[in-house]
C-alpha positions in Angstrom: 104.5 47.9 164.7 105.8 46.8 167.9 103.1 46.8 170.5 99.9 46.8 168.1 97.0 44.6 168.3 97.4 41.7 165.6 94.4 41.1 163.8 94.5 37.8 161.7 93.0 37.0 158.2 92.4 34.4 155.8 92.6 34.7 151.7 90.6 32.4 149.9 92.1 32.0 146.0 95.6 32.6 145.2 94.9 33.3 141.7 95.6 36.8 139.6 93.5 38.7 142.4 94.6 37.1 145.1 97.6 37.1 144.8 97.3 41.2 144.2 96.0 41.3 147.8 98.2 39.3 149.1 101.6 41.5 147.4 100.1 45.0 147.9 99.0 43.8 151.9 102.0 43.0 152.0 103.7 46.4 150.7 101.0 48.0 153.0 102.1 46.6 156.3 103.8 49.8 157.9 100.5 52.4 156.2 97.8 49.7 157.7 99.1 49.7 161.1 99.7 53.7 161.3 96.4 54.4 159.7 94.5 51.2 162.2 96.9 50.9 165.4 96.8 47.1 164.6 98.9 44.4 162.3 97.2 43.1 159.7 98.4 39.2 159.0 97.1 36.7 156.2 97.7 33.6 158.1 96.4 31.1 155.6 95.4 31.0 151.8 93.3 28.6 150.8 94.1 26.9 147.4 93.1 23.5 145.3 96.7 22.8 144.6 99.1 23.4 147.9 102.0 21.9 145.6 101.6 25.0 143.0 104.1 27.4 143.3 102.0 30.9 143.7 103.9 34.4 143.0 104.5 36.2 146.5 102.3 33.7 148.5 104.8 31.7 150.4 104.1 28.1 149.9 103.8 27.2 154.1 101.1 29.3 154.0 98.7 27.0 151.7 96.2 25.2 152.4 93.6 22.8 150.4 91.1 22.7 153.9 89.0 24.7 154.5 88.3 23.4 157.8 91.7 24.9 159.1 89.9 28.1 158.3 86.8 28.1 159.6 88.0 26.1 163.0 90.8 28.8 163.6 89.4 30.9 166.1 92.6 33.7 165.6 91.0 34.5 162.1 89.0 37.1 162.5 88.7 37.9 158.3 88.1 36.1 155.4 89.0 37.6 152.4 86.9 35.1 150.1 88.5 35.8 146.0 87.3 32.8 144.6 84.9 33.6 142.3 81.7 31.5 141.4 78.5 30.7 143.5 79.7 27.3 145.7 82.0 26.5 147.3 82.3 30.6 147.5 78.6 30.9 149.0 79.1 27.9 151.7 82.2 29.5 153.0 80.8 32.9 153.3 78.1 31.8 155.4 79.9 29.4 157.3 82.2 32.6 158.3 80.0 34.6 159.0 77.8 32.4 161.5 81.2 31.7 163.4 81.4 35.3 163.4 84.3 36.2 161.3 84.1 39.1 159.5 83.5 38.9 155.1 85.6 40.8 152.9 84.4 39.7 148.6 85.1 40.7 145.3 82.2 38.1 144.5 79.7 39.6 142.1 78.2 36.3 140.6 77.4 35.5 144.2 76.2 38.8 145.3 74.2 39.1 142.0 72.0 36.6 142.8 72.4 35.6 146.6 73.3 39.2 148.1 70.1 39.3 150.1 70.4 36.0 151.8 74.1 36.8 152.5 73.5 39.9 153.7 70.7 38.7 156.4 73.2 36.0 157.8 75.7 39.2 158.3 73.4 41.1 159.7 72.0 38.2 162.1 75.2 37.7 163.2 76.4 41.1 163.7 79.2 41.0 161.2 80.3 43.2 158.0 80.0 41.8 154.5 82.1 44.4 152.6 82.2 43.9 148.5 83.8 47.1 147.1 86.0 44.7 144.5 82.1 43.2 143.3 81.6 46.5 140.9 84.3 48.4 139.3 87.6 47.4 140.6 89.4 50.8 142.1 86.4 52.7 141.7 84.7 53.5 145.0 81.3 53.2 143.6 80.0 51.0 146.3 81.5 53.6 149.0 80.0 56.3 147.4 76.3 54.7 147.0 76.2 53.5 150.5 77.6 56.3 152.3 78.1 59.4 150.1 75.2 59.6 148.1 72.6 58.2 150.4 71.0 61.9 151.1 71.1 62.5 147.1 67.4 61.1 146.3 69.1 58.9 143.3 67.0 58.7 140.6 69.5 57.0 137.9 72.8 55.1 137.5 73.7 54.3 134.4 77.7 53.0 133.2 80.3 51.5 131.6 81.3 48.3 133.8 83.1 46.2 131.8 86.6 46.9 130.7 86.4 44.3 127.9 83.8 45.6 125.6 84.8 49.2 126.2 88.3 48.8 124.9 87.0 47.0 122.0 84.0 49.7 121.1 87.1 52.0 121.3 88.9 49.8 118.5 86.0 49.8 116.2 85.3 53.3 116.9 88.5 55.3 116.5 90.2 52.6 114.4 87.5 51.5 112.1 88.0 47.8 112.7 84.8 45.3 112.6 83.9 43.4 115.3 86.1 40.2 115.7 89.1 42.0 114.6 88.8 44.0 118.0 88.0 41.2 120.0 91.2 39.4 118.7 93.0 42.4 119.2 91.8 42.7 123.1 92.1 38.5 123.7 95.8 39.1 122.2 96.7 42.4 124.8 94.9 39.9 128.0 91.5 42.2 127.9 89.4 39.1 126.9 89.2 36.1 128.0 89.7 33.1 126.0 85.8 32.5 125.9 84.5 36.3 126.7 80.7 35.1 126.3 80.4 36.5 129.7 81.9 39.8 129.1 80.7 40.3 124.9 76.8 38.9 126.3 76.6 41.7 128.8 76.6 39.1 131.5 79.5 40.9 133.7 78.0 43.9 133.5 74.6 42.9 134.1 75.7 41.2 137.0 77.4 44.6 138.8 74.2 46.4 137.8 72.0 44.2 139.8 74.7 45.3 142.3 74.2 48.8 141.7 70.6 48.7 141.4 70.2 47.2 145.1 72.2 49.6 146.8 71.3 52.9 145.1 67.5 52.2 145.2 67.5 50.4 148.8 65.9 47.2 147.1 66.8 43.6 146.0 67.6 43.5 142.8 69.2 40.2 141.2 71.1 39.1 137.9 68.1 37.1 136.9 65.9 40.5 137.0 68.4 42.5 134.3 68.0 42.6 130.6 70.9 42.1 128.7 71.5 42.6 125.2 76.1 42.0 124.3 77.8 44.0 121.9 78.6 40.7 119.3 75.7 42.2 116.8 77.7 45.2 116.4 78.9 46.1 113.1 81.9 49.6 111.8 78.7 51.2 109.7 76.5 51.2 113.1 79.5 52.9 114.7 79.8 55.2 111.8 76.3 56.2 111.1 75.7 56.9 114.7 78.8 59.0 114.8 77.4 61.1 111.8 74.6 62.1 114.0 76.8 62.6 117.0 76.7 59.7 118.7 79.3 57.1 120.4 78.1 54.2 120.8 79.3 52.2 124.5 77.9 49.0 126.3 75.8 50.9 129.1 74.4 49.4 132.3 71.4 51.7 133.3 69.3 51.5 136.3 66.5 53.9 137.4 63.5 54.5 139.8 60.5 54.9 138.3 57.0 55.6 140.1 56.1 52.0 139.2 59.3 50.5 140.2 63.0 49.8 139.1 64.2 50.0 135.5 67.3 48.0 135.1 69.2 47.0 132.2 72.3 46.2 129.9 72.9 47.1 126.2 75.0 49.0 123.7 73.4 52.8 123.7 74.1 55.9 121.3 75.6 58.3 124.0 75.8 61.9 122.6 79.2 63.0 121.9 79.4 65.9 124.6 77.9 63.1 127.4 81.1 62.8 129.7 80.7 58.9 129.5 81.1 59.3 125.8 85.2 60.1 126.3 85.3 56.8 128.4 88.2 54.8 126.1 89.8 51.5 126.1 89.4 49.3 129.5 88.9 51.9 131.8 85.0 52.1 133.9 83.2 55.2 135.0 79.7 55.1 136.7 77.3 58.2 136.0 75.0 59.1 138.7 72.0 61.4 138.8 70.0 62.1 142.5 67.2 64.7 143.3 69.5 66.8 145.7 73.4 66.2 143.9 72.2 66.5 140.5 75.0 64.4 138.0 78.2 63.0 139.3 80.7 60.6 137.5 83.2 58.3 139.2 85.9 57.2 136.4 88.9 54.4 137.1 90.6 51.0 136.0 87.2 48.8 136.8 89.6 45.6 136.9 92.9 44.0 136.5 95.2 42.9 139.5 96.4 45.9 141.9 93.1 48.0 140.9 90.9 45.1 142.0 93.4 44.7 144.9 93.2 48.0 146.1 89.5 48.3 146.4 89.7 44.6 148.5 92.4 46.1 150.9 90.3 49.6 151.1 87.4 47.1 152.5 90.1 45.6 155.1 91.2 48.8 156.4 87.5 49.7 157.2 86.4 46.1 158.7 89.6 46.7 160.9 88.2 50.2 162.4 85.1 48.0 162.9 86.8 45.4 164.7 88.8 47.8 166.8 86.2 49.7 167.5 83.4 47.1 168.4 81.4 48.4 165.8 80.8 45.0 163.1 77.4 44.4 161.6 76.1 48.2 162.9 75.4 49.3 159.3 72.1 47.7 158.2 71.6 46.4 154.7 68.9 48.0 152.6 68.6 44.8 150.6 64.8 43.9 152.4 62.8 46.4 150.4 61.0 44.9 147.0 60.1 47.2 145.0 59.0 45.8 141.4 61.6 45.3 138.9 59.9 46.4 135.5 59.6 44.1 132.2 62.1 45.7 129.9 59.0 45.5 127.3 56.9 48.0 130.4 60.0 50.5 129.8 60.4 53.6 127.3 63.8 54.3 124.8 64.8 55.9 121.7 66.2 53.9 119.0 68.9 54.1 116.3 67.0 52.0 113.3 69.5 51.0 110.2 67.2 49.5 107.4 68.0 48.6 103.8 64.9 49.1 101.9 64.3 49.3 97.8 65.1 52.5 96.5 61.2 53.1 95.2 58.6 55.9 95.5 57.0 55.7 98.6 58.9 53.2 100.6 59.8 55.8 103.5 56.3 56.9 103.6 55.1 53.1 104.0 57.7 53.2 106.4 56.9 56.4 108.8 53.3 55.0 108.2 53.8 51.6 109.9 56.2 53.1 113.0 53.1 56.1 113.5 50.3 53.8 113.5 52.2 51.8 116.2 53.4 54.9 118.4 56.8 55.5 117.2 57.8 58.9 116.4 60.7 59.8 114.3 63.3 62.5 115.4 65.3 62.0 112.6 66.1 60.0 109.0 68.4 60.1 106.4 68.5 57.8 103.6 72.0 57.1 102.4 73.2 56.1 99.4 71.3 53.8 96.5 73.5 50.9 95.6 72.1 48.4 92.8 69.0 49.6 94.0 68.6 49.2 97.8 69.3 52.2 100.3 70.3 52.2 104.0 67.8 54.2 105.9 68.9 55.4 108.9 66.1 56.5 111.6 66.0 57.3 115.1 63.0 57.7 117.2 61.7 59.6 119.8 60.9 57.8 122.9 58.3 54.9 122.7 57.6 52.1 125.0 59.3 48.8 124.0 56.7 46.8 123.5 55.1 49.0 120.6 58.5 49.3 119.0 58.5 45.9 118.6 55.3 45.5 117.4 55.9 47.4 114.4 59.2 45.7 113.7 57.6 42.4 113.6 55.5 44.2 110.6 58.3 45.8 108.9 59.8 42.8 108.5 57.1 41.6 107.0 57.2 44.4 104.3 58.2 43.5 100.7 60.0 46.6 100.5 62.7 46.0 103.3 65.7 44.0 102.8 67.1 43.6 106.1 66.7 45.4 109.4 70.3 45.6 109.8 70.9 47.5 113.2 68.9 48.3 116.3 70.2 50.3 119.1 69.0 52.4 121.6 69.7 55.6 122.2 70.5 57.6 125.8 67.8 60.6 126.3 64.1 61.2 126.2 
């Protein structure tokens, strides 16, 4: 608008993401400078390949150096939509020592460098805003940093990753066995041609660590989180869990216990009634539970072009106020805290146990014997059909720590009577 302050940016990455920010800033242009009082201008975007022709980036625009950037004292934001730890983490830093403010969608980086980043913002009085890092349009971040910090959080738990939601949603309401949904979602663009990060747990672990940091006030990294992918799943796990009323989701769960932070990644039994349980296909939804606001869920597309965009232009429109209002770098980051980050063998469940065992007198006995005798209680077990002499027996246990769990599966296995341990999962509740 005629007669508003122009405040300059910089995108780094034109790819799906990028150029997302750059289309819906665009479409913005009238809304941003109403809701800020200033015109909001990407002046650059930096790129590998200046001669590639980029969807809605204007090609005069590009730029392969990155010193063009960083020596442009008009650019006063860099929105950095790269991806990956270097150059990604050089360039942040750089920015933000020449005191340009940091808007990232970056949660490799911030997985495992957030604290160090976060320090050279706050050293040099700038914002490092990462709303995009988590769950796309969700405003999880928002909500744990400024909502919910009065709500005494005790536990975050979700489903982060678009990917291996949609295809727990094939296998569960379509009956189809593993690979067949993951062809299905690489076919539709919901995996990626090598999904190892997504099917591992990887992604998700990676926002949990995220999560983890904010909610509890303490650095958490990738490194720290157990994860356990969904690639061991099998249709009968799905369907004996769902006999017993369970669904069964890839959950991220974090928690604060007396002796420190509980974080971790792997598929879970959710009760049917559990609101995360009606969580289907790609969409996300973060459950939160806190001392003072009891549960709260936050539900959304957790990825994809214009979601992802959204959340990145969301974190503009604030860093603007900030800029207008001389108020960068004011909101210090609760990253310095360490509180321990527990062994996942140091942490309780409940397992889902699917065994084939001979179909003989005294077999389930042998079996409840071994699991008592190493402190695992069974809730419930049915033994399913006999078929040429071996039965699946289905268990679940009450909660038990880890560590003895697997202590008496490393006998079981041992047992002459078992023929296969055939599923392990845990199971949400205590």
């Amino acid at each position: 608008m005629e007669g508003n302050r122009t405040i300059h940016a910089a995108l780094l990455g034109a790819g799906t993401v990028g150029n997302g920010v750059y289309k819906l800033a665009a479409q913005m242009r009238e809304e941003i400078a109403q809701r800020t009082g200033a015109d909001f201008v990407i002046d650059r975007v930096l790129v590998r390949d200046v001669t590639k022709e980029r969807e809605d980036v204007p090609r005069e625009l590009l730029t392969d150096d990155w010193r063009e950037i960083i020596e442009d004292e008009k650019i006063e934001i860099v929105l950095e939509l790269m991806g990956g730890i270097e150059p990604a983490r050089t360039y942040i830093r750089e920015a933000l020592r020449t005191g340009k403010q940091v808007v990232t969608a970056n949660k490799d980086l911030l997985a495992e460098h957030g604290a160090e980043l976060f320090r050279e913002a706050q050293e040099n009085g700038c914002d490092l805003q990462f709303e995009a890092a988590v769950a796309g349009a969700i405003p999880i971040v928002r909500m744990l940093k400024k909502s919910l910090t009065a709500s005494q959080l005790t536990e975050v738990m979700g489903i982060v990753n678009g990917t291996t939601n949609y295809i727990l949603t094939r296998m569960t309401e379509d009956g189809m066995d593993y690979q067949e949904a993951l062809r299905m979602a690489t076919e539709l663009g919901y995996a990626e041609p090598d999904p190892t990060s997504d099917v591992e747990g990887y992604d998700a672990g990676r926002k949990l660590a995220i999560m983890a940091s904010i909610a509890f006030q303490s650095n958490v990294t990738f490194p720290q989180v157990y994860t356990e992918g969904i690639t061991k799943l099998t249709a009968e796990d799905i369907r004996y869990a769902k006999e017993f009323g369970y669904v069964i989701k890839l959950i991220g769960m974090t928690r604060l216990e007396e002796d420190g932070i509980e974080v971790k990644v792997h598929p879970m039994l959710i009760p049917e009634q559990h609101p995360l349980a009606a969580v289907r296909d790609s969409f996300n939804a973060v459950f939160v539970h806190g001392l003072a606001c009891d549960d709260a869920m936050f539900m959304g597309r957790g990825a994809g072009k214009m979601p992802t965009a959204s959340a990145v232009m969301g974190d503009v429109l604030d860093v603007m106020h900030h800029i207008l209002s001389a108020s960068c770098g004011k909101v210090k980051s609760s990253y310095d805290r360490q509180l321990p980050v527990k062994a996942v063998s140091e942490t309780k469940s409940r397992f889902f146990l699917r065994i084939r065992v001979t179909d003989r007198p005294g077999a389930l006995a042998n079996i409840a014997g071994i699991l008592g005798n190493n402190d695992v209680s069974i809730a419930q077990a049915v033994q399913k059909r006999s078929r040429d002499g071996v039965a699946d027996l289905v268990i679940i246990t009450g909660p038990v720590w880890e560590r003895h769990f697997n202590d008496s599966i490393r006998i079981l296995e041992g047992m002459s009577v078992i023929r296969g341990i055939s599923g392990i999962i845990r199971v949400y509740g205590n």
